[in-house]
LUMTI-260660 format. One record per residue (C-alpha): residue in one letter; y, x negated, z negated. Coordinates in steps of 0.5 Angstrom, whole numbers, padded with zeros to 4 digits, always signed. Each point is the difference from the previous one (the first is absolute). Last residue first. Layout:
<banus>
aYXZ;...
</banus>
This chain:
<banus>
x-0106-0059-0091;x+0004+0005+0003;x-0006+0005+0003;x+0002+0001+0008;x+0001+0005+0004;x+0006+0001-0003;x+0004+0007-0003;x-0002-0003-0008;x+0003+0006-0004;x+0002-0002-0007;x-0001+0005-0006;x+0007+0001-0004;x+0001-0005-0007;x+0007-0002+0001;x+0004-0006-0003;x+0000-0004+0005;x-0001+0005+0006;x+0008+0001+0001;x+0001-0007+0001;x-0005-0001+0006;x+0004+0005+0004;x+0000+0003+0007;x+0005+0004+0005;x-0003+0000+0006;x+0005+0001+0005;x+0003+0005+0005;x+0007-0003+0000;x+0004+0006-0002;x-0004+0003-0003;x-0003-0005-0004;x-0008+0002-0001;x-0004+0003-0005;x-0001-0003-0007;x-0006-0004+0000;x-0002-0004-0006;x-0004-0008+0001;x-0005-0004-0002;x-0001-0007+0003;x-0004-0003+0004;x+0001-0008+0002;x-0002-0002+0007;x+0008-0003+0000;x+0000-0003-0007;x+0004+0003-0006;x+0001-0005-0005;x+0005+0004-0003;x+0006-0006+0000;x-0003+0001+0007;x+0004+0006+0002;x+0006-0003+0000;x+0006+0002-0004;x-0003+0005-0005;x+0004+0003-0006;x-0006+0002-0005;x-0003+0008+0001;x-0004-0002+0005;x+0000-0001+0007;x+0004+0006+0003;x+0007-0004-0001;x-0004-0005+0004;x-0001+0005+0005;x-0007+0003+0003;x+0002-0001+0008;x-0005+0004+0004;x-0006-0002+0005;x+0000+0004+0007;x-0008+0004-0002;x-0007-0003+0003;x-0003+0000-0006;x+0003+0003-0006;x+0005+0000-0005;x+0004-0006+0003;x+0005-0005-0003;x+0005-0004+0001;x+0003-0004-0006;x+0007+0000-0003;x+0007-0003+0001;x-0002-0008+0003;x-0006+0003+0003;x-0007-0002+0000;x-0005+0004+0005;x-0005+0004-0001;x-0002+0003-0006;x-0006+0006-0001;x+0001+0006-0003;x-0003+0003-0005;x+0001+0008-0001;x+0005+0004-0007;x+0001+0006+0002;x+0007+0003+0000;x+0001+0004+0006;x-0007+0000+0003;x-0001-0002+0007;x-0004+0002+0005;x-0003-0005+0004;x+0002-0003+0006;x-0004+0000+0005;x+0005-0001+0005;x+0004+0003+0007;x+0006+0000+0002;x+0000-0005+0006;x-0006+0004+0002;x+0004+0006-0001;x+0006-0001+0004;x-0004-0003+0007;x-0004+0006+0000;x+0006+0004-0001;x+0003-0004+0005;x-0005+0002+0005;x+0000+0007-0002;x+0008-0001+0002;x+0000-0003+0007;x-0006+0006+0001;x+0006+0006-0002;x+0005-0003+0005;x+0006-0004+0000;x-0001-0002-0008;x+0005+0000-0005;x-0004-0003-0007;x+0006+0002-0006;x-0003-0004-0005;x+0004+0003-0008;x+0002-0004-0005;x+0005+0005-0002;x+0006-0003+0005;x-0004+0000+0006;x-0004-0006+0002;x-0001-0001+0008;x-0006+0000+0006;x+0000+0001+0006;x-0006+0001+0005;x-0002-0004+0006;x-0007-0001-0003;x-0001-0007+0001;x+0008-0002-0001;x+0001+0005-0006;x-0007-0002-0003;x+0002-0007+0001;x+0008-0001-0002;x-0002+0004-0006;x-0006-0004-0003;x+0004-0007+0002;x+0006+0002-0004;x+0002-0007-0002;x-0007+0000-0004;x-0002+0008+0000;x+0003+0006+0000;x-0005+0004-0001;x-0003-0004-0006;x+0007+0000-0003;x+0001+0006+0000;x-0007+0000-0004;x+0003+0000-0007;x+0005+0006+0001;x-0005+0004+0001;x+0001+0003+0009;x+0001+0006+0001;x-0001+0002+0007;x+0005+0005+0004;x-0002+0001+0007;x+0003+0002+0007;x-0003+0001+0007;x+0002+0000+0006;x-0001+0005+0005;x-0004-0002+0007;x-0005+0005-0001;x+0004+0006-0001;x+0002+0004-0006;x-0003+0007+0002;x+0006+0004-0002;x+0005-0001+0005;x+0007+0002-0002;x+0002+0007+0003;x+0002+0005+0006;x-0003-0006+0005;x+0000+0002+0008;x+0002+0007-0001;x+0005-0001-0005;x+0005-0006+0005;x+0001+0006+0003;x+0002+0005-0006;x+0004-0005-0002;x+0004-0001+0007;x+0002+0007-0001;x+0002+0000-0007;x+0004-0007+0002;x+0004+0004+0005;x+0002+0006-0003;x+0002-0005-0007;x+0004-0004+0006;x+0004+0007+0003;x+0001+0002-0008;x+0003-0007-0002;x+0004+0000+0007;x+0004+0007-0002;x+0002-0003-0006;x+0003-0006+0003;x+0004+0005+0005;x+0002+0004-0005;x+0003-0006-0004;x+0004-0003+0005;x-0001-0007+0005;x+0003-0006-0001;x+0005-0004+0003;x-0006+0000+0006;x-0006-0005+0001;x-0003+0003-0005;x-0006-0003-0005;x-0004+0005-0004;x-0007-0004-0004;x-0004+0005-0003;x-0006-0001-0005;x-0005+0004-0004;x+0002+0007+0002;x-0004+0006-0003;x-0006+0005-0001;x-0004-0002+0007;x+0001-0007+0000;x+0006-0004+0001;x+0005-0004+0005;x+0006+0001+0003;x+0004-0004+0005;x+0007+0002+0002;x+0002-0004+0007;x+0007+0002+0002;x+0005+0001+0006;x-0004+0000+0006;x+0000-0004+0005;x-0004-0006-0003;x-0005+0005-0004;x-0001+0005+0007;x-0002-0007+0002;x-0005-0003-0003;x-0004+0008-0001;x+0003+0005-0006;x-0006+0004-0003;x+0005+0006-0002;x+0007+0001+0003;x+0006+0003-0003;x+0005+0003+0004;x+0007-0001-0001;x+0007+0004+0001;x+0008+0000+0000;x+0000-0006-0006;x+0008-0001+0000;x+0002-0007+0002;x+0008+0004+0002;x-0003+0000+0008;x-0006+0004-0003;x-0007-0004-0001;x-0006+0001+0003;x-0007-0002-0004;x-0008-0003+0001;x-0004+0000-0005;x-0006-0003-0001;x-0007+0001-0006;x-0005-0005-0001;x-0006+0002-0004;x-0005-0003-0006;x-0007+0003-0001;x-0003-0001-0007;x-0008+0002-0004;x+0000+0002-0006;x-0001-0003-0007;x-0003-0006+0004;x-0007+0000-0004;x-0001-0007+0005;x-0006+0000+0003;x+0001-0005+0006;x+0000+0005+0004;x+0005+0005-0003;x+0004-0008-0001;x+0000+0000+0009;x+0002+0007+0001;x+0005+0000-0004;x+0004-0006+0002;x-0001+0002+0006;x+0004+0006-0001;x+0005-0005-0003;x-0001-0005+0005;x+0002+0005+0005;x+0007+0002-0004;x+0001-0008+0001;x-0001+0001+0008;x+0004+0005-0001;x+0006-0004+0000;x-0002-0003+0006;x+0000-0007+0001;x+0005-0004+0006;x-0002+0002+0008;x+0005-0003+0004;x+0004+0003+0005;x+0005-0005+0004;x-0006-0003+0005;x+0005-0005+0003;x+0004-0001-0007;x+0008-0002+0001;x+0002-0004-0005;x+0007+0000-0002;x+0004-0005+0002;x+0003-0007-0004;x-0007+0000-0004;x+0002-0005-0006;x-0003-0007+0000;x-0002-0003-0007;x-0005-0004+0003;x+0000-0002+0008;x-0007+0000+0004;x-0002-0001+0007;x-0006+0002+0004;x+0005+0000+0006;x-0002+0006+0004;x-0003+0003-0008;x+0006-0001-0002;x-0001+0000-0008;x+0003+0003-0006;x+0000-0004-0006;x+0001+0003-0008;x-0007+0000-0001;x+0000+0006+0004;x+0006+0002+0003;x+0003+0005-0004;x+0002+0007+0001;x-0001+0004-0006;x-0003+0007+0000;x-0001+0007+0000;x-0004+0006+0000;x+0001+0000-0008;x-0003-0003-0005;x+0004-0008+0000;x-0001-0007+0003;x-0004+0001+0006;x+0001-0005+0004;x+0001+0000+0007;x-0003-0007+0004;x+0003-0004+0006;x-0002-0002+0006;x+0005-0001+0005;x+0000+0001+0008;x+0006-0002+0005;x+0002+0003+0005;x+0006+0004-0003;x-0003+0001-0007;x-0008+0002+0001;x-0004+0002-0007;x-0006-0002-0001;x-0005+0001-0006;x+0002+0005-0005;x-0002-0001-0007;x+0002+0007-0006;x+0005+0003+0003;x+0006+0001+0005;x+0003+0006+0001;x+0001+0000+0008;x-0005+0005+0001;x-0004+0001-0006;x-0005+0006+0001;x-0003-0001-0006;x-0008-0001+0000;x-0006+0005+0000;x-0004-0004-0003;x-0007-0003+0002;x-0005-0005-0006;x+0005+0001-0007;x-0004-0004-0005;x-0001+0004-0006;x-0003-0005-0006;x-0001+0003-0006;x-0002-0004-0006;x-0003+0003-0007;x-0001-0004-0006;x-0006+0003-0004;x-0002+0004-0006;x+0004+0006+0002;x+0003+0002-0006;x+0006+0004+0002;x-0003+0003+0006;x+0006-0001+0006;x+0003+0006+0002;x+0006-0002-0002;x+0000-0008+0004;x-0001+0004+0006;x+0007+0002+0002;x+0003-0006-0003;x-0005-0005+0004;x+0002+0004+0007;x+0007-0002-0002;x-0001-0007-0001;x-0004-0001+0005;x+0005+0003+0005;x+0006-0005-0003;x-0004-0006+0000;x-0002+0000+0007;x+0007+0002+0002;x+0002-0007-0004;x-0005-0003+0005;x-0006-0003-0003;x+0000-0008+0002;x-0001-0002+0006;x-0003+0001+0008;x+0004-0001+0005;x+0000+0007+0005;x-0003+0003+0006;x+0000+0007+0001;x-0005+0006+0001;x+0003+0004-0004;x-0005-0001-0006;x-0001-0007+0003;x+0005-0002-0004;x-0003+0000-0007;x+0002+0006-0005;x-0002-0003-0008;x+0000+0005-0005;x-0003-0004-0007;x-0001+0005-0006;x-0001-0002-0006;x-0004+0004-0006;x-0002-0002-0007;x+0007-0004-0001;x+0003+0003-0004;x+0007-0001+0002;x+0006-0005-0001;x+0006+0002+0004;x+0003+0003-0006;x+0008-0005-0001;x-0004-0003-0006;x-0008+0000+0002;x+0001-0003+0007;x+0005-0006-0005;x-0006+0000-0004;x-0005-0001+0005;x-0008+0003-0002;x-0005-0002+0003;x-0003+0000+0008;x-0006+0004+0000;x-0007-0004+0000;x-0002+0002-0007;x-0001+0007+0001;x-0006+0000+0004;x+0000+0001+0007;x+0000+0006+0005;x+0001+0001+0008;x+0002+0005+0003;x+0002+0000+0008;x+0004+0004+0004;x+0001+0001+0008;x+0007+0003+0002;x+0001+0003+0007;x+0007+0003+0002;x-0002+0003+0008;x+0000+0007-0003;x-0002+0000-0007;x-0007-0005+0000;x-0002-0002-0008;x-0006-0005+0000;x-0003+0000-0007;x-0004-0005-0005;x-0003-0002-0007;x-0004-0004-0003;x-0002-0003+0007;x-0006-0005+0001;x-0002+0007+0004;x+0006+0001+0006;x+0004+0006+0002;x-0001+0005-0007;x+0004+0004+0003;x+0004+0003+0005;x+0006+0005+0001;x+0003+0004+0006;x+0007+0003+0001;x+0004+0002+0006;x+0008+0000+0000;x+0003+0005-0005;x+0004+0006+0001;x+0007+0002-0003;x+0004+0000+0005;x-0004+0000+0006;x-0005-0004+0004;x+0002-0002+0006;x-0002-0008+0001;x+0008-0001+0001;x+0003+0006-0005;x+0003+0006+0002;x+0004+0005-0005;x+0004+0002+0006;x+0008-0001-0002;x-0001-0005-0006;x-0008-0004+0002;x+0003+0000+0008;x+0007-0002-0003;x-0003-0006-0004;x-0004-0003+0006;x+0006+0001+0005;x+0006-0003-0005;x-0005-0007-0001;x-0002-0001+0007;x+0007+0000+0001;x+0003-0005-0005;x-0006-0004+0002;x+0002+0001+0007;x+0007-0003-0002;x-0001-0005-0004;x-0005-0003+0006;x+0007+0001+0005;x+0004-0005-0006;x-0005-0005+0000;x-0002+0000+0007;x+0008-0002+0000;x+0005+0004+0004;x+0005-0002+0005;x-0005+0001+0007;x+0001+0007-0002;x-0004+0004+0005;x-0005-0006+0001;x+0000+0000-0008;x-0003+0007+0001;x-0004+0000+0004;x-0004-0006-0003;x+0001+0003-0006;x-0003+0006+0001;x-0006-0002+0004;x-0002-0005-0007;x+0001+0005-0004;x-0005+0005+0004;x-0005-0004+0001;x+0001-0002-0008;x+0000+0008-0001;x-0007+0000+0003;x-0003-0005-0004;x+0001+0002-0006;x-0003+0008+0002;x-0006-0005+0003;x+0000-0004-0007;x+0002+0007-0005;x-0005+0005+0003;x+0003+0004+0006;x-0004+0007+0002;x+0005+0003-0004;x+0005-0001+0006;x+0006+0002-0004;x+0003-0007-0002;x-0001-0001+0008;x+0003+0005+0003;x+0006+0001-0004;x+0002-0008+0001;x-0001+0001+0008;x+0006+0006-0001;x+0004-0005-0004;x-0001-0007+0004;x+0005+0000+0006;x+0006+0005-0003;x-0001-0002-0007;x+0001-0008+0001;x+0006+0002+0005;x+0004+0004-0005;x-0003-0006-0006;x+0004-0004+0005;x+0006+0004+0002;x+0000+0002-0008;x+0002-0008-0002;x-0006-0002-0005;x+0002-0001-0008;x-0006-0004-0002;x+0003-0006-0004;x+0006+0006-0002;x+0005-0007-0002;x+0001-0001-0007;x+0007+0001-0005;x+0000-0002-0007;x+0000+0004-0006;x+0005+0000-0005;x-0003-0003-0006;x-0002+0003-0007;x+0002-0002-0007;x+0004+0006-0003;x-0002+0006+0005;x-0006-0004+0002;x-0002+0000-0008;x+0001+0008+0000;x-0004+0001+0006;x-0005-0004-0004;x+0000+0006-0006;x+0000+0006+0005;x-0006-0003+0003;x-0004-0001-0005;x+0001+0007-0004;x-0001+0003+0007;x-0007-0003+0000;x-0001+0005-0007;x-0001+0006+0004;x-0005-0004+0006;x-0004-0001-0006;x+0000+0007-0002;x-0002+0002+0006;x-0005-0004+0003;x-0003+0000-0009;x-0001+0009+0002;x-0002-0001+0006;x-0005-0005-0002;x-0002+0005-0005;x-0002+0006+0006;x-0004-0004+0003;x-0005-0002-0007;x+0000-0006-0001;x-0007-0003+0001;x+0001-0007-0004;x+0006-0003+0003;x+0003-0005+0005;x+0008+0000+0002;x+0004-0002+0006;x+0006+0004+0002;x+0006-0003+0004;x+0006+0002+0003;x+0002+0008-0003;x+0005+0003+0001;x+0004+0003-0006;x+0006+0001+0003;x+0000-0007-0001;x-0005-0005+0001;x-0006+0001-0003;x-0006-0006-0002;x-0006+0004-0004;x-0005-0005-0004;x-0006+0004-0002;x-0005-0002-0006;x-0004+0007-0001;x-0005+0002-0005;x+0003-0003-0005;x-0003-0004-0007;x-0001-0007+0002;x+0008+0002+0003;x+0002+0001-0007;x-0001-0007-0003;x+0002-0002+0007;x+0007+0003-0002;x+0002+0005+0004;x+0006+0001+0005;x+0001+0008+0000;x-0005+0004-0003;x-0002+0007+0002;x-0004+0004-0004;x-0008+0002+0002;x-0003-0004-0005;x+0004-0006+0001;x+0002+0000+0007;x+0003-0006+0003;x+0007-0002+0003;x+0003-0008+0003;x+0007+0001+0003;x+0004-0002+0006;x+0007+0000+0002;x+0003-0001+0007;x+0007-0002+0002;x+0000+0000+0005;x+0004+0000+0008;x-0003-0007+0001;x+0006-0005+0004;x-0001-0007-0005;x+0007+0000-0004;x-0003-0001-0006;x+0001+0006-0006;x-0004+0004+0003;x-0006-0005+0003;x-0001-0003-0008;x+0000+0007-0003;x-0005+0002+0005;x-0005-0007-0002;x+0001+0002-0007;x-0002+0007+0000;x-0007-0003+0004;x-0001-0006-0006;x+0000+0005-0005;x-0005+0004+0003;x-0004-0006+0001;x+0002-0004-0006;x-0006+0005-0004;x+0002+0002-0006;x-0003-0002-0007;x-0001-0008+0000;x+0006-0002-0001;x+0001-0003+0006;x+0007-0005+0001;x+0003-0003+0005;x-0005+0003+0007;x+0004-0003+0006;x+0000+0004+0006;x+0003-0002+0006;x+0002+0005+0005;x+0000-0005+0007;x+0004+0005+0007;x+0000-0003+0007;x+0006+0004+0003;x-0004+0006+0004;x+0006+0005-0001;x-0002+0005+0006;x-0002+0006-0004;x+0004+0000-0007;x-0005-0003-0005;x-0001+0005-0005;x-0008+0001+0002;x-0001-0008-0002;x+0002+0001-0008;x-0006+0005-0003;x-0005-0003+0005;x+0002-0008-0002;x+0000+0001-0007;x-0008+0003+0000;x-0002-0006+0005;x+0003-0005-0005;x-0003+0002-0006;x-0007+0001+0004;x+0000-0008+0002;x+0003-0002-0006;x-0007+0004-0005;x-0004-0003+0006;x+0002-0007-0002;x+0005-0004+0004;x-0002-0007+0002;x+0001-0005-0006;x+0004+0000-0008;x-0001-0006-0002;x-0005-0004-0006;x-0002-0004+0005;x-0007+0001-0002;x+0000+0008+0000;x+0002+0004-0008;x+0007+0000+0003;x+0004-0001-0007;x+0002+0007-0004;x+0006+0003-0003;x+0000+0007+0003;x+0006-0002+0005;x-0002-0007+0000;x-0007+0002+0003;x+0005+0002+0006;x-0001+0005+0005;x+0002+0000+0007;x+0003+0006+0005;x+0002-0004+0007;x+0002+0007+0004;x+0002-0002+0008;x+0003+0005+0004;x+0001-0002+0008;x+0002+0008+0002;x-0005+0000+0007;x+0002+0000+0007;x+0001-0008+0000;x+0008+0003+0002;x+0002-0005+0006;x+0004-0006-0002;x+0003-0004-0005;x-0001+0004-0008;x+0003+0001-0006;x-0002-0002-0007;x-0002+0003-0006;x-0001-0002-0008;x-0002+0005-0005;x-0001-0002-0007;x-0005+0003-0005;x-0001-0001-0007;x-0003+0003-0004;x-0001+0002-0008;x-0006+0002-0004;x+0003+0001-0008;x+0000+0008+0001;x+0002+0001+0007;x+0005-0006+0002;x+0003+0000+0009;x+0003-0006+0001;x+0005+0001+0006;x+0002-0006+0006;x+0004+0001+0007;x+0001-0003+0005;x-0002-0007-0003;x+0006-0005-0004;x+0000+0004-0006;x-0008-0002-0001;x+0000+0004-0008;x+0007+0002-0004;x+0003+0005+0005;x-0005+0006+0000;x-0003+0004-0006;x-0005+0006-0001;x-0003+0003-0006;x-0006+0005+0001;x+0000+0005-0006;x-0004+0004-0004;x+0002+0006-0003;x-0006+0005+0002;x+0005+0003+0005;x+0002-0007+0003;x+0005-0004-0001;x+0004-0005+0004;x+0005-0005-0001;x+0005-0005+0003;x+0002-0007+0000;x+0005-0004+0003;x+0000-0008-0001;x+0006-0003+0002;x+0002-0001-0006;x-0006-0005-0001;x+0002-0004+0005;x+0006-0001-0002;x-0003-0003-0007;x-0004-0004+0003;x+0005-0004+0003;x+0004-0001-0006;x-0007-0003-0003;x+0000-0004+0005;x+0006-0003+0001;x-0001-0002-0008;x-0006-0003+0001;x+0002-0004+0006;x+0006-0003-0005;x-0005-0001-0005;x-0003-0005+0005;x+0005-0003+0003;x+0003-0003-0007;x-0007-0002-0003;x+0001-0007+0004;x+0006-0001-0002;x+0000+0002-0008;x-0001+0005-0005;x+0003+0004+0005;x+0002+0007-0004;x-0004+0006+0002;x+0001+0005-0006;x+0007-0004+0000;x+0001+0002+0008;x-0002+0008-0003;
</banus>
């Protein structure tokens, strides 16, 4: 090794010594690494490994499927102060062009904000990690994602859910995983465990299926093509099988690279005398409320503000040692147990529906003329109005390679845009960008419509759902989305929660990385809260979950108006649960509920949302806020929601049962005309001012297609007579027709260095006569003929170039013919 390296002199001596430290030093990292392999029932296998990558984080794990690898690290912190009420978890999941060696197609030619695609990757990792978190353990969290290496054939985001498991086994981060994911399809009505995308074009199903063991399952999201109910049950139990594959072989990692776990303070622990006291003064008056039906959520809100403040006014007077902090843990601890235990022991619900029972439904289209297409859809006091609009094909995005590689690139003939505003629960917020949470509810109202979408639609479809009145989560003291004042001791704060992940949960973060007194108006960057803040109004209305099954019903409505031939009309549902655990963590018993409200989903212990038509499911979105939840239950809830959904169908059919027939007047309007190939250039024009004119007077759009085609996009039917008109008068001639082959005279124009311009008849564009045409000599300038301009010369006609549309022309061809010329001019030639 030292001759390999042998100092050729001074200068060169340090530097080979650092080279043969270094490669010492990688040799001892790489026996670090341990590896260890999962193979499923159809022989494809998930590769797992730890030790190589990131060994100064908690914990590090790269996940490889195929030739697509990830890499996940997991960082954690412990907290000063009082609990923030929330697990503080943040998921950074990032895809590289690189890793599908690519470059940045943008101006700087770097990877910029965060794309859908890495918004809904890292949605779906932190809902199959957060629920494993052990209650009390509110330590700020990072997973980060690194995508290595994609090969274009599996999808990183299952791959990047095994690899953040892994990561959190083996660190010493409290989580009571490991957890394992696959991705499942149905092909003919077989089941297939982590399909390629080849077979996935082909599937009727592409679930992905978080389980934990025993076969619990953590996560569910999937969309598909009208599967049938009882094949979902079948890919839902299949799927979970394999997850203990997954498990096994990352529980073997932690046996062989794991760290002990460290020790955390229970940061909602309240001592018993406390929480004794909270019951004994609020317990009863809580009952009353949550089962007075006459409240709806802003009174029922209010009501249980009046109460939270008397008790723990009372209750801080009877224990002068504790906190507001500790005394509101305790009432929402208390306000939690009478909710579920009304809906367990006596079947009640807050607005005194039953079980099974959904909220009232009313439906309306065709709210404003100009529209293509529109609906307003009222379930209880969740309001979603939806609009279509339609557009040529040729102004949706294009394709990205590095979308189309990791499969997050779809046909874009149809986008969905969700957007929920602040004032639909009556609060005041910033206004930004499009919140994570608004891209998750678009992207699952999108999948449960795409399918029923016409293949060959001629326009692009836009659905705008916007979201007017919800019945929001009842957040006490879990901070979400953008709070506005909060009081410390005497002091006020601002300060802003940004959602960061999918769930009912948020990261708590000054905004823009100051916070403000708003006594003292003054700023400090970088500065940590030393105490939990303390809300005055501790309930916030944050986004329903079934605001986004509202759009699917709205969705609906809208395209049925707008005369989309949907193959069928779609409804969407959300299902709760509410569970009771035994003292050995055993589930004693649950009530499954349809048509949560806001509250019903924070108290409960999960939202199951389902989407589909009347023959099958088309979407589903699980999330849990449990270990897990058994198989009997999930089945149970996936025939409630198919319950639900008819019922709902059967409502949105007496307003509109099928795709409008008559077009309206306000629809656009799409024509293909063919252009010859030597007129193009007379609708384009000199610098494309014919084009640019027509579109700019008429309003229409105007585009070539590859066979030669002008496709004419008009927003209504008089844009594109008028266009026509435009069209044909710049296409229109009197020209003759011409016989292939005959012989005419024609008239010279213009000398050039490489022929002559000619035209055959008056009026006509003049054409090149080649020298090589001339005559049967080699002629290098036409003047060597004495060809004149005003000349007339015979020529033979051969039809037209059919790629340019040209005239082709010959003089040489006619010296040694006898055939008659045709003289097309109006003029005899002297």
């Amino acid at each position: 090794m030292h001759k390999l390296y042998r100092p050729i002199d001074k200068s060169l001596k340090r530097l080979k010594y650092l080279r043969v430290n270094r490669y010492v030093s990688t040799t001892a990292c790489l026996g670090d690494k341990v590896e260890s392999r999962v193979e499923f029932s159809n022989g494809r296998t998930i590769h797992l490994e730890t030790g190589e990558y990131a060994r100064l984080a908690d914990g590090a794990a790269v996940a490889t499927i195929g030739d697509t690898s990830v890499l996940i690290t997991a960082v954690s912190k412990g907290r000063t102060g009082p609990s923030p009420g929330f697990m503080p978890l943040t998921v950074d999941y990032r895809q590289k062009y690189a890793a599908a060696g690519r470059i940045p197609s943008n101006y700087l030619r770097r990877e910029l904000a965060p794309t859908e695609k890495e918004i809904l990757t890292s949605r779906i990792i932190d809902r199959s990690v957060r629920p494993l978190f052990p209650d009390g353990f509110c330590g700020d969290t990072q997973l980060s994602c690194q995508l290595l290496a994609v090969d274009g054939l599996h999808d990183p985001d299952v791959v990047s859910i095994n690899a953040a498991s892994a990561a959190l086994a083996v660190s010493d981060i409290p989580w009571l995983g490991p957890v394992g994911s696959v991705r499942v399809g149905i092909i003919d009505g077989e089941v297939i465990i982590h399909p390629t995308r080849r077979e996935l074009s082909k599937s009727s199903l592409n679930l992905v299926i978080t389980g934990a063991e025993s076969k619990l399952v953590v996560m569910l999201e999937g969309s598909g093509n009208n599967v049938l109910q009882q094949d979902l049950m079948k890919a839902i139990k299949a799927g979970v099988k394999e997850c203990q594959q997954v498990i096994k072989a990352i529980q073997q990692l932690v046996k062989e690279a794991g760290k002990p776990k460290r020790t955390f303070t229970n940061t909602l622990h309240v001592p018993e005398e406390i929480l004794q006291a909270v019951r004994s003064l609020s317990e009863i008056r809580l009952r009353s409320i949550f089962a007075d039906f006459s409240h709806h959520k802003l009174s029922r809100d209010n009501a249980v503000n009046l109460l939270r403040l008397d008790v723990t006014q009372k209750l801080m007077q009877g224990f002068p040692e504790t906190d507001s902090h500790l005394a509101n843990l305790a009432f929402s601890q208390t306000a939690k147990t009478v909710f579920r235990n009304l809906i367990l022991d006596e079947e009640i619900r807050c607005d005194g529906r039953g079980l099974s029972e959904l909220r009232p439904i009313t439906c309306g289209i065709d709210l404003y003329r100009p529209l293509h297409g529109s609906s307003l859809f009222q379930r209880g006091q969740t309001q979603v109005q939806c609009t279509v609009a339609f557009d040529a094909l040729e102004n949706m995005p294009k394709l990205d390679y590095l979308l189309e590689a990791t499969g997050g690139h779809k046909d874009q003939n149809f986008i969905l845009h969700y957007t929920f505003p602040s004032f639909a629960t009556n609060e005041v917020a910033r206004g930004g960008p499009v919140s994570r949470r608004e891209v998750g509810h678009g992207a699952l109202a999108e999948k449960a419509l795409r399918p029923l979408l016409p293949s060959n639609f001629p326009f692009a479809i836009l659905l705008t759902s916007t979201v007017m009145e919800s019945n929001g989560k009842h957040i006490e003291d879990w901070p979400v989305r953008e709070c506005k004042y909060f009081k410390i001791g005497e002091s006020t704060h601002k300060i802003t929660f940004n959602t960061v992940d999918c769930d009912d949960t948020a990261s708590l973060a000054c905004s823009n990385g100051l916070h403000r007194n708003s006594k003292s108006n003054s700023c400090a960057e970088g500065q940590g809260f030393k105490q939990d803040p303390l809300c005055e109004d501790p309930i916030f209305a944050t986004p329903l979950r079934s605001s986004s099954m509202a759009t699917v019903c709205g969705g609906s409505l809208a395209l049925m108006d707008a005369g989309v031939n949907i193959s069928s009309p779609a409804a969407g549902i959300a299902i709760g649960l509410v569970t009771r655990y035994n003292e050995n963590n055993k589930l004693q018993d649950y009530k499954i509920l349809t048509d949560i409200l806001g509250i019903e989903d924070y108290m409960g212990d999960m939202d199951f949302k389902v989407a589909g038509t009347s023959k099958g499911i088309t979407a589903l979105q699980a999330d849990v806020k449990v270990k897990g939840i058994p198989l009997k239950v999930v089945m149970e809830a996936i025939q409630q929601a198919t319950d639900g959904k008819g019922t709902i169908l059967t409502i949105m059919g007496d307003t509109l049962a099928r795709p409008r027939e008559q077009k309206k007047e306000t629809m656009p309007a799409l024509e293909k005309i063919t252009v010859p190939a030597h007129k193009r250039s007379r609708v384009v024009g000199p610098g494309g001012m014919h084009i640019r004119r027509i579109q700019s007077e008429t309003g229409v759009q105007l585009t070539w297609q590859d066979d030669g085609l002008l496709s004419v996009f008009a927003p209504n039917h008089s844009a594109m007579e008028e266009a026509k008109e435009a069209l044909a008068e710049l296409l229109s001639d009197q020209e003759p027709t011409l016989e292939f082959g005959g012989i005419y005279t024609s008239t010279i124009v213009e000398l050039r260095p490489q022929g002559v311009m000619v035209t055959l008849y008056d009026n006509m564009p003049p054409v090149l006569l080649h020298n090589s045409q001339l005559d049967t000599r080699k002629v290098h300038h036409p003047s060597a003929l004495g060809l004149e301009v005003g000349q007339q010369v015979k020529v033979k006609y051969f039809g037209r170039d059919p790629a340019s549309g040209q005239m082709r022309l010959s003089r040489r061809a006619l010296q040694a013919s006898t055939a008659a010329i045709k003289n097309l001019h109006k003029t005899e030639p002297v």
